[in-house]
C-alpha positions, 0 to 999 in steps of 0.5 A: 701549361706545366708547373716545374716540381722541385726536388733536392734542389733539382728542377724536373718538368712533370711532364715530359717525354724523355729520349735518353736514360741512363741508369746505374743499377745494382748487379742483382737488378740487370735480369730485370731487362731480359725482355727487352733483350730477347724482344730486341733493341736495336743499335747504330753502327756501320753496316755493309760488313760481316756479322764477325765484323760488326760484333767483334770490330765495332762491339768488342766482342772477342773472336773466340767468344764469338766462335765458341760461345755463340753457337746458333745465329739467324739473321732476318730468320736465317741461319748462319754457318759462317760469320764472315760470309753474313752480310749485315745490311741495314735494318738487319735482325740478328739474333744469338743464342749459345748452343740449343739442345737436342737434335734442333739444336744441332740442326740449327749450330752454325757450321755443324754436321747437321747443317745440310738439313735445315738448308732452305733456311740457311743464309746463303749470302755473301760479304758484299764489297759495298762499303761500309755505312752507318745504319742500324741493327735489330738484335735479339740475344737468348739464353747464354749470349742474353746473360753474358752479353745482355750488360754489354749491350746495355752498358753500351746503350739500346735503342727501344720503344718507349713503351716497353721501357717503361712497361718493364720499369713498371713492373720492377719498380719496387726492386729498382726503387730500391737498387737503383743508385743513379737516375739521368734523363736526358742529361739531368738527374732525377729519381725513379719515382719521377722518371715512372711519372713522366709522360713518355710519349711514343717512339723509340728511347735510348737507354743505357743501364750501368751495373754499379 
């Protein structure tokens, strides 16, 4: 039977295995998460759309952010040249990088010059005319789409394993001690130190990161 520890008034299981987090973190602190966000996190939304859809309808992402600044798309390992065409399905994996250097870089740029060469890895699906239903996507963000994007997502909320969460916590705990202003698990306040000494369990957690 586990005993309830009392802190600043607040009551807080020792031992729990918590589904929700949210943070509220310092700027300077949010390059802690990067690897959560090159690993992939998934998140909910309507699926049966194109990838142009599905990030700039349902997660605000401008068109010409999406146009100019997202440079290199793959969804399930394949290239995309054209963002309303994709379809993204359910259980998709969609990663996003700017602009690679190099020949592979230009080999692999959405609707480039070099496009024909990478043909047996390019997307060559087109926009269903399913509708649209809730389902859930893997996304992986790397270099420029990782700094600029990654608050975004993480604002908004990711779904990731418990695990890796923590692993990452662990391994900044000194710094997030330090810049982390608030703490919530699963609606009730907390602090660091205790959220690293909770019993996690297993599965999947959805943790959401605001930048004070």
């Amino acid at each position: 039977m586990t005993h309830p520890e009392k802190s600043h008034g607040l009551t807080i299981p020792e031992r729990t295995s918590p589904r929700h987090i949210s943070l509220t973190v310092e700027a300077s602190l949010i390059p802690a998460f990067s690897q959560l966000l090159q690993n992939g996190f998934w998140i909910k939304g309507n699926v049966g759309c194109s990838i142009k859809s599905f990030l700039c309808e349902q997660f605000g992402l401008s068109p010409e952010y999406l146009e100019k600044r997202i440079q290199t798309i793959f969804i399930n390992g394949d290239a995309v040249d054209d963002v309303e065409k994709a379809t993204v399905e359910d259980g998709a994996t969609l990663s996003l990088s700017a602009a690679m250097p190099g020949l592979a870089g230009a080999v692999l740029r959405k609707g480039g010059y070099y496009a024909a060469m990478r043909d047996q890895i390019s997307f060559k699906g087109e926009t269903t005319s399913a509708s649209m239903q809730a389902g859930r996507v893997v996304v992986k963000l790397f270099n420029m789409p990782l700094q600029e994007l990654g608050p975004v997502f993480l604002e908004h909320g990711i779904w990731v394993e418990s695990n890796k969460v923590k692993d990452v916590l662990k391994a900044r705990a000194d710094d997030l001690q330090r810049g982390c202003r608030e703490v919530i698990a699963d609606g009730r306040k907390s602090e660091f130190k205790q959220l690293l000494e909770m019993d996690w369990g297993g599965g999947d957690i959805f943790l959401q990161v605001k930048i004070v």
